[in-house]
mmCIF file of the N, C-alpha and C atoms, coordinates in Angstrom:
data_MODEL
# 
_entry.id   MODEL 
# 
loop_
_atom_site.group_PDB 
_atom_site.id 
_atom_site.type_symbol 
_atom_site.label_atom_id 
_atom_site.label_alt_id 
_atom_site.label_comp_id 
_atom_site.label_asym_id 
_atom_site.label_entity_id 
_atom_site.label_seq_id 
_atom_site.pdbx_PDB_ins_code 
_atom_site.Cartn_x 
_atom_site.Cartn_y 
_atom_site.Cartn_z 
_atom_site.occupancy 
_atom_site.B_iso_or_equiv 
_atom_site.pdbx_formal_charge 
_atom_site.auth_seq_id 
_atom_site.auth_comp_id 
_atom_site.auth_asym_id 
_atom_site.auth_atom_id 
_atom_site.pdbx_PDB_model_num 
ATOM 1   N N  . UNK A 1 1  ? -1.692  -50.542 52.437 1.00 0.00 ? 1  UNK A N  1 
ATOM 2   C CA . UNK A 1 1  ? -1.909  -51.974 52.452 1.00 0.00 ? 1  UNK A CA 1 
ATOM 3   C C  . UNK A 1 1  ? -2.629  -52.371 51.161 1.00 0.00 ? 1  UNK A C  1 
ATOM 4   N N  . UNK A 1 2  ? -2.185  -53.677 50.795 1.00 0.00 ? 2  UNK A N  1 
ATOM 5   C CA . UNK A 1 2  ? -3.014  -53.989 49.350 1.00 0.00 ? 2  UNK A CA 1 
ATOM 6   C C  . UNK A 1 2  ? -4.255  -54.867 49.735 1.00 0.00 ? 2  UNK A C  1 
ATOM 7   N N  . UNK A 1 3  ? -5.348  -54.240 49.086 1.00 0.00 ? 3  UNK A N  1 
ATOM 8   C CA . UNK A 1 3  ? -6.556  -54.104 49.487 1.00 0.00 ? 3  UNK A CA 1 
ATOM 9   C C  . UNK A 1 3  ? -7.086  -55.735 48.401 1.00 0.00 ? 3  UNK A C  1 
ATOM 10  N N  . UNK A 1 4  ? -6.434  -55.869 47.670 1.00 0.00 ? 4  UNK A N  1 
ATOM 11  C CA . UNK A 1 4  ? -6.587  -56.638 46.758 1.00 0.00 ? 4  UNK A CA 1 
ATOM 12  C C  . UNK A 1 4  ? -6.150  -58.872 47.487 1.00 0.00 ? 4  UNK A C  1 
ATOM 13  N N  . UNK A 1 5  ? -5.819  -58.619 48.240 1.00 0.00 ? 5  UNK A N  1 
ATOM 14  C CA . UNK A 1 5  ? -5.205  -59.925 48.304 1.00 0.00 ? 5  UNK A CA 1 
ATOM 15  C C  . UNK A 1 5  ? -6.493  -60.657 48.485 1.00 0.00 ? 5  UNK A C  1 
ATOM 16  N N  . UNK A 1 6  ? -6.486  -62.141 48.211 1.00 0.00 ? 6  UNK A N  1 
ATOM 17  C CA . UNK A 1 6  ? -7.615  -62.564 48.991 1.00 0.00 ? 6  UNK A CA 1 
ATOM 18  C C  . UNK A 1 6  ? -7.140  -64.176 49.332 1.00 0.00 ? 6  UNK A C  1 
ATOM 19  N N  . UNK A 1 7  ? -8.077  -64.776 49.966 1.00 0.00 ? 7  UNK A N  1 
ATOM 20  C CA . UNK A 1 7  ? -8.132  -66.181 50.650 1.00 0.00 ? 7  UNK A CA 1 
ATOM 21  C C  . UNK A 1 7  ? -9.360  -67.275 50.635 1.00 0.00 ? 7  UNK A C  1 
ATOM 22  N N  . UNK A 1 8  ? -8.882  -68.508 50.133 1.00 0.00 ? 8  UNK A N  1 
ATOM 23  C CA . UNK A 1 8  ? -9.748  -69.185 50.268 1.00 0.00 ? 8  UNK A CA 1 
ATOM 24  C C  . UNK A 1 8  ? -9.325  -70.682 51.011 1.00 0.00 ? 8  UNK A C  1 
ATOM 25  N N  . UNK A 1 9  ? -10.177 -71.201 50.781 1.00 0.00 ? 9  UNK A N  1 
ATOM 26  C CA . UNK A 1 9  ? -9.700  -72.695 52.086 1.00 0.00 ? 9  UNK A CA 1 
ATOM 27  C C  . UNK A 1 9  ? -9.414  -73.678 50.588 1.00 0.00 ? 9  UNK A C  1 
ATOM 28  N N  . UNK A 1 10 ? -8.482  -74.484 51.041 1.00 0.00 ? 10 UNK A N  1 
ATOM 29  C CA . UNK A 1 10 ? -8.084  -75.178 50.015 1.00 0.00 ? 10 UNK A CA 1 
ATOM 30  C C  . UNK A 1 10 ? -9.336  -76.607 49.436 1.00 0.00 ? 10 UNK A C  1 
ATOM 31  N N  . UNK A 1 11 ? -9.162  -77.007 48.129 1.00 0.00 ? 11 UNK A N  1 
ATOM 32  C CA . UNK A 1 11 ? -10.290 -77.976 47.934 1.00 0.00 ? 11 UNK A CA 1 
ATOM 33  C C  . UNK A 1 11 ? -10.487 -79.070 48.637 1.00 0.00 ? 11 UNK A C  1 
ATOM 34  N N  . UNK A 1 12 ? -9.626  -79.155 49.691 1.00 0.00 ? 12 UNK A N  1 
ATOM 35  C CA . UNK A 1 12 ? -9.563  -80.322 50.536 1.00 0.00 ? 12 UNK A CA 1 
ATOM 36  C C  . UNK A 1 12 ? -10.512 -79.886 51.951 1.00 0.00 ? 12 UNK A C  1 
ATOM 37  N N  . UNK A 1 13 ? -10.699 -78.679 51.847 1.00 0.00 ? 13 UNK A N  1 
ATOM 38  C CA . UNK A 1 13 ? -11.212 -78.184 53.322 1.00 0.00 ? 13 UNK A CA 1 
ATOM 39  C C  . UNK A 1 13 ? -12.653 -77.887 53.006 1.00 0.00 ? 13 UNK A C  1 
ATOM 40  N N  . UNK A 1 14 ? -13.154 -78.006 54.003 1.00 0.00 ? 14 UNK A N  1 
ATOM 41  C CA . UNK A 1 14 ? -14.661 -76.924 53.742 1.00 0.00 ? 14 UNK A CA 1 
ATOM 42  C C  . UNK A 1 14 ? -15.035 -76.722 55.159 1.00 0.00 ? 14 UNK A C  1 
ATOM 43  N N  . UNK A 1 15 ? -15.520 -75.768 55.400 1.00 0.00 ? 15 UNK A N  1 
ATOM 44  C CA . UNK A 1 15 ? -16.212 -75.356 57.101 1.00 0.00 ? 15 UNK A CA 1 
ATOM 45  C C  . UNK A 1 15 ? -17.602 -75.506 57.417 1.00 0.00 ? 15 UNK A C  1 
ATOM 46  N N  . UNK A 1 16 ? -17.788 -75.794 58.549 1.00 0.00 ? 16 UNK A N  1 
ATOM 47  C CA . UNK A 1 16 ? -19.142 -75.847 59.215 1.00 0.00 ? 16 UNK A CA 1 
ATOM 48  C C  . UNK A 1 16 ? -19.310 -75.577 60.151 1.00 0.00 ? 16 UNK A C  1 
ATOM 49  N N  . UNK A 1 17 ? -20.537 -74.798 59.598 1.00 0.00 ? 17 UNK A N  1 
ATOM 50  C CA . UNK A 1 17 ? -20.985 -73.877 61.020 1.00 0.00 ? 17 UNK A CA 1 
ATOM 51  C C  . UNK A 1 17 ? -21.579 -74.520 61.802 1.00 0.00 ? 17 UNK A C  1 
ATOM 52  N N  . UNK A 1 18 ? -21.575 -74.343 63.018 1.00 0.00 ? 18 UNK A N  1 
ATOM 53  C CA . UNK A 1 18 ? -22.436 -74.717 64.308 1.00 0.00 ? 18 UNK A CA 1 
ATOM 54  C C  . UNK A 1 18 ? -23.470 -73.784 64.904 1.00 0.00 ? 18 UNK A C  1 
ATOM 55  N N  . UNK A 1 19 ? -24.104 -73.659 66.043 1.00 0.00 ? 19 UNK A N  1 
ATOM 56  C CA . UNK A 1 19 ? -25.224 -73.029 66.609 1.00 0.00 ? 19 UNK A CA 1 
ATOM 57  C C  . UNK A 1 19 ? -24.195 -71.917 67.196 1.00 0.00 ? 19 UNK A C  1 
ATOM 58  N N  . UNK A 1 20 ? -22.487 -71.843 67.792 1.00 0.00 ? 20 UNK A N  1 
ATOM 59  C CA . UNK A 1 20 ? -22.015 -70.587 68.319 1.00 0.00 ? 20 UNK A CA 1 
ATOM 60  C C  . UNK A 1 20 ? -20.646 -70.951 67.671 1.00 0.00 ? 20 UNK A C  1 
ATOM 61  N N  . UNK A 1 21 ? -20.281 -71.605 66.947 1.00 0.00 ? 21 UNK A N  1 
ATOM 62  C CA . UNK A 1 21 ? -18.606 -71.896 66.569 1.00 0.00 ? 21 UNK A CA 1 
ATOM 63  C C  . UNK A 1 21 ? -18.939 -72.508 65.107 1.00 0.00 ? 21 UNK A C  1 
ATOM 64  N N  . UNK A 1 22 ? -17.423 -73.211 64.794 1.00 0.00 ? 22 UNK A N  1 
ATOM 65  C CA . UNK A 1 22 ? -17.378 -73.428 63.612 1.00 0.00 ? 22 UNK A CA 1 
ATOM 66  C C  . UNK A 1 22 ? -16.109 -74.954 63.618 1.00 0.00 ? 22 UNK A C  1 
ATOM 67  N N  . UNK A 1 23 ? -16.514 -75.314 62.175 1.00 0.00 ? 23 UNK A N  1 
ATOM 68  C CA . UNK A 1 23 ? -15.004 -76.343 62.209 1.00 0.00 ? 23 UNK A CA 1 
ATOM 69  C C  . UNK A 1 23 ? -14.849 -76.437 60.985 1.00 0.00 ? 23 UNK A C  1 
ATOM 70  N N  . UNK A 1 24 ? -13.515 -76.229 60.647 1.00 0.00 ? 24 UNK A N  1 
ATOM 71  C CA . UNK A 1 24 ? -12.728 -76.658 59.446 1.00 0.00 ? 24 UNK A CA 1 
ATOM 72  C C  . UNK A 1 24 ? -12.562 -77.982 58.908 1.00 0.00 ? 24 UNK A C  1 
ATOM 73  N N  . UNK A 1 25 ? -12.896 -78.959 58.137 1.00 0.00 ? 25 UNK A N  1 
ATOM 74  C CA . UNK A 1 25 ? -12.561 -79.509 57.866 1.00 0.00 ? 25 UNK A CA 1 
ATOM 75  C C  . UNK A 1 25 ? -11.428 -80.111 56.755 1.00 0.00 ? 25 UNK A C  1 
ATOM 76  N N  . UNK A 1 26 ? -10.527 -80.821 57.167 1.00 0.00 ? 26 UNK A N  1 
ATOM 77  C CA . UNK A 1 26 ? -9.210  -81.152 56.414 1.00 0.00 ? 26 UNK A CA 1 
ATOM 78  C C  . UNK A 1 26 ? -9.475  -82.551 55.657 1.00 0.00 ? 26 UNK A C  1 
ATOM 79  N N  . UNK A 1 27 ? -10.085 -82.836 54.358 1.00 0.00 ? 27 UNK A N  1 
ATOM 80  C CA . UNK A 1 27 ? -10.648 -84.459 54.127 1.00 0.00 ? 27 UNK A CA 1 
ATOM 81  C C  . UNK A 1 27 ? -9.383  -85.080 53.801 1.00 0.00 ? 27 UNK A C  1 
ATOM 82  N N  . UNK A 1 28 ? -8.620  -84.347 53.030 1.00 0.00 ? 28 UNK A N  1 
ATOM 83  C CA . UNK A 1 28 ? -7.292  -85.622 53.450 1.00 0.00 ? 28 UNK A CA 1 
ATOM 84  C C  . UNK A 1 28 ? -6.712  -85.956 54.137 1.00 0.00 ? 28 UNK A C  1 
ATOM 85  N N  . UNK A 1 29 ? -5.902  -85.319 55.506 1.00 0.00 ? 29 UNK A N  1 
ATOM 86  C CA . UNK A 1 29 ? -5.560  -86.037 56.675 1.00 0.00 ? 29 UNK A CA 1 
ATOM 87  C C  . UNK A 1 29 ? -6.527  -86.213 57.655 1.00 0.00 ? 29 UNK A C  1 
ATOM 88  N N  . UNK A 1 30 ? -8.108  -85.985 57.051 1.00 0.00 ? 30 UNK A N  1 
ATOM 89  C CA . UNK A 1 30 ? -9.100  -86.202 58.587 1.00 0.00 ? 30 UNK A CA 1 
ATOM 90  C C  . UNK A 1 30 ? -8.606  -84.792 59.457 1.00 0.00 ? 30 UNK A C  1 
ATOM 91  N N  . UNK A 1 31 ? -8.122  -84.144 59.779 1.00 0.00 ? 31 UNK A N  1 
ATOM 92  C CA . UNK A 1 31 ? -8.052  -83.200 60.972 1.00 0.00 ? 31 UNK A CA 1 
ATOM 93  C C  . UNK A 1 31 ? -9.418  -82.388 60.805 1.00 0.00 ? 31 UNK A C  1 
ATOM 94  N N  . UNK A 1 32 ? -9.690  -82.287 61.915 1.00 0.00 ? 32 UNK A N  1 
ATOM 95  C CA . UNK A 1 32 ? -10.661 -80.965 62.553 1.00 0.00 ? 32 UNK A CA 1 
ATOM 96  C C  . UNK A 1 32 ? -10.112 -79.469 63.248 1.00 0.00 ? 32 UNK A C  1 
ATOM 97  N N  . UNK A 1 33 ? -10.682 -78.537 62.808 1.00 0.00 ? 33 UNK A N  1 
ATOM 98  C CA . UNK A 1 33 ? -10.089 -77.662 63.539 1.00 0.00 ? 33 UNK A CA 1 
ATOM 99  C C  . UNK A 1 33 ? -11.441 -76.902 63.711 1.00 0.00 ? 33 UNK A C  1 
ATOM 100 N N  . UNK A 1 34 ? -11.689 -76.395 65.359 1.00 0.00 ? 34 UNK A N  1 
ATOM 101 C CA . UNK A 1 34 ? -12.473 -76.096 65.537 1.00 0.00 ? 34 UNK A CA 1 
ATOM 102 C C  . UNK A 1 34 ? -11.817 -74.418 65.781 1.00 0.00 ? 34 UNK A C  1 
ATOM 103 N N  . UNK A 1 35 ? -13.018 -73.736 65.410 1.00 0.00 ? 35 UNK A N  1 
ATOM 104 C CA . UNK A 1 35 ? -12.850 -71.666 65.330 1.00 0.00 ? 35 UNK A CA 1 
ATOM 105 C C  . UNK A 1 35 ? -14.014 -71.344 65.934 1.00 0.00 ? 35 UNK A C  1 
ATOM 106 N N  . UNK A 1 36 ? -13.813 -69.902 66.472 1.00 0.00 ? 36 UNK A N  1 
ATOM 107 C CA . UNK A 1 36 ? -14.836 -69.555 67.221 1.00 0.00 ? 36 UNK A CA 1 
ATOM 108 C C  . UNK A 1 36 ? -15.785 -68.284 66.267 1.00 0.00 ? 36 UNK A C  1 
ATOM 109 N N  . UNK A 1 37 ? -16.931 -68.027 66.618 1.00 0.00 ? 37 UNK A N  1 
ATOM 110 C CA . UNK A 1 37 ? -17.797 -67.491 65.850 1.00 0.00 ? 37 UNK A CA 1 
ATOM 111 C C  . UNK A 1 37 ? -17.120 -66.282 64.701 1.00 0.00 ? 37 UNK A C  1 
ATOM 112 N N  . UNK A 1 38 ? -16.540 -65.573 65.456 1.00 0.00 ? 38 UNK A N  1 
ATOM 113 C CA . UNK A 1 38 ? -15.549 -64.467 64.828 1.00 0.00 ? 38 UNK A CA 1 
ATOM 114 C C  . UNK A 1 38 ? -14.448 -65.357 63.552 1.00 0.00 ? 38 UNK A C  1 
ATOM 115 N N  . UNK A 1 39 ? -14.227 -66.364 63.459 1.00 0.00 ? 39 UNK A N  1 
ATOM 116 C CA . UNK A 1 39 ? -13.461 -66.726 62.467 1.00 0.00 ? 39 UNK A CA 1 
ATOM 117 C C  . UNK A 1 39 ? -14.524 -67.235 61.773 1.00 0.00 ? 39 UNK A C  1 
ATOM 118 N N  . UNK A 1 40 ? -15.744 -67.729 62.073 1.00 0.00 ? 40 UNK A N  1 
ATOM 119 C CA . UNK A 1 40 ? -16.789 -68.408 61.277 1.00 0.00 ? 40 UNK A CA 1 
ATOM 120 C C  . UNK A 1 40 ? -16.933 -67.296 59.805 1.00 0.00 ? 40 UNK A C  1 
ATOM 121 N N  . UNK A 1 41 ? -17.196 -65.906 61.027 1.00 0.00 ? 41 UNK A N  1 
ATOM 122 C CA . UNK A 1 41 ? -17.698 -64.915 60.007 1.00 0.00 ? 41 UNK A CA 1 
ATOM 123 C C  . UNK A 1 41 ? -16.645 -64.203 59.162 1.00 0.00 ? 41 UNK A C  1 
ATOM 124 N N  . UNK A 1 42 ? -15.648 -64.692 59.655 1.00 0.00 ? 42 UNK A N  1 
ATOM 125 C CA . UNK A 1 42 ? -14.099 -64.050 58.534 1.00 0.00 ? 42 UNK A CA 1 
ATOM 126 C C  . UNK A 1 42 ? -13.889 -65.117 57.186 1.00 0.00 ? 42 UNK A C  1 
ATOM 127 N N  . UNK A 1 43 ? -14.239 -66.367 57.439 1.00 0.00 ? 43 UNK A N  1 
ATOM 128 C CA . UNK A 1 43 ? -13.807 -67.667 56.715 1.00 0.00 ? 43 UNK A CA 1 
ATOM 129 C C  . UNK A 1 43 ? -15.177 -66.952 55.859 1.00 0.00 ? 43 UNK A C  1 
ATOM 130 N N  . UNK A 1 44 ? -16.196 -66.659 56.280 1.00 0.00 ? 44 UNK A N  1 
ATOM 131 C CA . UNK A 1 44 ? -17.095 -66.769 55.028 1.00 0.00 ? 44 UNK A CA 1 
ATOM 132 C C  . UNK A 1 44 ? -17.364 -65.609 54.174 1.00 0.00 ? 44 UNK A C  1 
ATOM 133 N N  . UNK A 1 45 ? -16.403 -64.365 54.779 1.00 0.00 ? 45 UNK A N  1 
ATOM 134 C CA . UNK A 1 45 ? -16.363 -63.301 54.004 1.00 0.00 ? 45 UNK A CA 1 
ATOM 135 C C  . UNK A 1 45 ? -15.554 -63.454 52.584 1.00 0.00 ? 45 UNK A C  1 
ATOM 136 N N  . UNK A 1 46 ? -14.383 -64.214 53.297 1.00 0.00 ? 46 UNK A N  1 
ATOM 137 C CA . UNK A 1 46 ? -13.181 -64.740 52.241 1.00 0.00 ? 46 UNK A CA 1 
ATOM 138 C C  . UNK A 1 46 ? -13.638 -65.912 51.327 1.00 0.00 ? 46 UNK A C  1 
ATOM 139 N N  . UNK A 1 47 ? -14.800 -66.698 51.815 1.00 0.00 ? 47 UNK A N  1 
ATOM 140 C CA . UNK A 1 47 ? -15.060 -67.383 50.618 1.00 0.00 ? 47 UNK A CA 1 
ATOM 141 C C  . UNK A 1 47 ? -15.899 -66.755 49.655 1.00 0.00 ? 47 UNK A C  1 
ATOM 142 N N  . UNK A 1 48 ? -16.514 -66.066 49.850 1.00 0.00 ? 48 UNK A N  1 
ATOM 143 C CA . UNK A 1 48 ? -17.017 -65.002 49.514 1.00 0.00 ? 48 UNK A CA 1 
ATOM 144 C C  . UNK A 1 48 ? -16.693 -63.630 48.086 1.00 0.00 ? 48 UNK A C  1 
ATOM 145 N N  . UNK A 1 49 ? -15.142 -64.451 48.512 1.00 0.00 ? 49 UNK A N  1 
ATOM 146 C CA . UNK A 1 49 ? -14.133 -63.429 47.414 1.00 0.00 ? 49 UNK A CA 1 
ATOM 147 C C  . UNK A 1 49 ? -14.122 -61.922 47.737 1.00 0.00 ? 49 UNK A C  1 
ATOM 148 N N  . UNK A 1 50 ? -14.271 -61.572 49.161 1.00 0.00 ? 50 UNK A N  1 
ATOM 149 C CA . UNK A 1 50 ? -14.222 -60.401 49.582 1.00 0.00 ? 50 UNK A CA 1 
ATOM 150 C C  . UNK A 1 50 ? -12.706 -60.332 50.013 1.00 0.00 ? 50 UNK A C  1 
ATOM 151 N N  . UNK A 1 51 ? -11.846 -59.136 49.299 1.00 0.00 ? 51 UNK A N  1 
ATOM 152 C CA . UNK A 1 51 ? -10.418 -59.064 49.909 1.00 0.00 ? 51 UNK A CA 1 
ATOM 153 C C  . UNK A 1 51 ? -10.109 -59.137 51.181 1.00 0.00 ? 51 UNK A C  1 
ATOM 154 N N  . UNK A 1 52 ? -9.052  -59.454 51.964 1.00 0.00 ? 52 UNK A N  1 
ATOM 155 C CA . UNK A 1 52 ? -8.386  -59.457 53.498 1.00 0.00 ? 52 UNK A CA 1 
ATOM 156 C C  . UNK A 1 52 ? -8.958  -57.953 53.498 1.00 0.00 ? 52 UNK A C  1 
ATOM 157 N N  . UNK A 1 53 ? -8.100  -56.881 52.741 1.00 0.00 ? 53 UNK A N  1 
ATOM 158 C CA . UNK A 1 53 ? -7.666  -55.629 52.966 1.00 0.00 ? 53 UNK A CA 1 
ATOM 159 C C  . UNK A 1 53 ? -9.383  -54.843 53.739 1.00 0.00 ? 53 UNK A C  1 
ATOM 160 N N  . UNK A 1 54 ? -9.876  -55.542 52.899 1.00 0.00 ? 54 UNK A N  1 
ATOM 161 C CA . UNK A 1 54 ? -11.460 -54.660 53.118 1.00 0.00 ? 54 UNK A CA 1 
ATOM 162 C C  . UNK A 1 54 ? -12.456 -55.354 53.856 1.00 0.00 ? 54 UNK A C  1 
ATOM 163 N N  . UNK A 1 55 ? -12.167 -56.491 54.785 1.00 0.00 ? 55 UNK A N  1 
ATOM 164 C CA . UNK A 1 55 ? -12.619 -57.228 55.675 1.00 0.00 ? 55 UNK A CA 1 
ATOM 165 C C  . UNK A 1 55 ? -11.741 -56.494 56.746 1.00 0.00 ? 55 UNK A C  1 
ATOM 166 N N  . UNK A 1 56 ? -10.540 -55.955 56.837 1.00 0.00 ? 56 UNK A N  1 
ATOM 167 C CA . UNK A 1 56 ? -9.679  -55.647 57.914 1.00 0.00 ? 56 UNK A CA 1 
ATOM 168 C C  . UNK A 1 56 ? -10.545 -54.166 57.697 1.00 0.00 ? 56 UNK A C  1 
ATOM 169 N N  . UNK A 1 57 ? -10.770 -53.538 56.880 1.00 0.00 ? 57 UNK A N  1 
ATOM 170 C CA . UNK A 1 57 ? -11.285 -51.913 57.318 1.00 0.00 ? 57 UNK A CA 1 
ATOM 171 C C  . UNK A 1 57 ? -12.645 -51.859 58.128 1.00 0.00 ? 57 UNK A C  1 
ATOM 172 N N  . UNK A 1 58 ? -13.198 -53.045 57.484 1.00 0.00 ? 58 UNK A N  1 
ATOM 173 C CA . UNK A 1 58 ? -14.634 -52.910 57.988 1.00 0.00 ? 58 UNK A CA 1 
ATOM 174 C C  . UNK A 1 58 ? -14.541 -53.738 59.676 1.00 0.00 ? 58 UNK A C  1 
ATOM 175 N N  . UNK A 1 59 ? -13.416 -54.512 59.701 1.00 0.00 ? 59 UNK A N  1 
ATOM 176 C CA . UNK A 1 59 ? -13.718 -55.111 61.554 1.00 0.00 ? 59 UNK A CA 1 
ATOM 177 C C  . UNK A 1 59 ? -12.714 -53.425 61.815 1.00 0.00 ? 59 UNK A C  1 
ATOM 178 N N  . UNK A 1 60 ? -12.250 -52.899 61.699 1.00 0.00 ? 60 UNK A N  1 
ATOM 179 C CA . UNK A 1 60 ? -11.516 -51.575 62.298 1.00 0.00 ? 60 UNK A CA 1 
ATOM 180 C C  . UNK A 1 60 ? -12.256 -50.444 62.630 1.00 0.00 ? 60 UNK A C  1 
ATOM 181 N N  . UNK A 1 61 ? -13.620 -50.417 61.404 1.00 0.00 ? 61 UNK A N  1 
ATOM 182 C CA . UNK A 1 61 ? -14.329 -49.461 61.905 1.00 0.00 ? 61 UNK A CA 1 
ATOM 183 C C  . UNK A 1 61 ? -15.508 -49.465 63.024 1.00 0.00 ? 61 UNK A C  1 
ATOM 184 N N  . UNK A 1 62 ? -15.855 -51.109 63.279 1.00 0.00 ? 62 UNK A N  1 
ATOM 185 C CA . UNK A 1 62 ? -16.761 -51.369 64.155 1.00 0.00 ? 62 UNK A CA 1 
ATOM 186 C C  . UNK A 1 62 ? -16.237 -51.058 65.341 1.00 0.00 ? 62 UNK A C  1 
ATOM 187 N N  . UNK A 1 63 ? -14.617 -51.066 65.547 1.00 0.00 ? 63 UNK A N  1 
ATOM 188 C CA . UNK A 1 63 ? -14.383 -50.163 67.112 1.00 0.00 ? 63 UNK A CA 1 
ATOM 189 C C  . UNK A 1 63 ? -14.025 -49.440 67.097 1.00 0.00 ? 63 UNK A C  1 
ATOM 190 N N  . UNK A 1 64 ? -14.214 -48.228 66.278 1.00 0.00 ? 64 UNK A N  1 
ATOM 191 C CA . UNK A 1 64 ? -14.221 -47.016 66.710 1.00 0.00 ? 64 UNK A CA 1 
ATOM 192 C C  . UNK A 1 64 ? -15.601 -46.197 66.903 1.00 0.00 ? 64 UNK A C  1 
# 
């Protein structure tokens, strides 16, 4: 797998965290999208500039 890819939220979006969740915000069409804690902490690895590839090894090794 290429360890290299990465993701960010487009300049129109930005997220906010809450006390147990999270929400996306979309400022040009207004939409909300609300995520639950586990995407809070994936969205901010990736803004982060941490690759998919090595965010996927490290949630893989926490269950084993």
């Amino acid at each position: 797998m290429e360890n290299s890819i990465r993701f960010s939220l487009n300049e129109d979006c930005f997220l906010v965290k809450g006390a147990k969740r999270g929400a996306i915000y979309k400022l040009d069409t207004g939409d909300v999208y609300s995520i639950d804690e586990h995407s809070v902490e994936l969205v901010e690895k990736c803004e982060k500039g941490i690759p998919v590839g090595e965010i996927l090894i490290e949630k893989s090794d926490e269950f084993r």
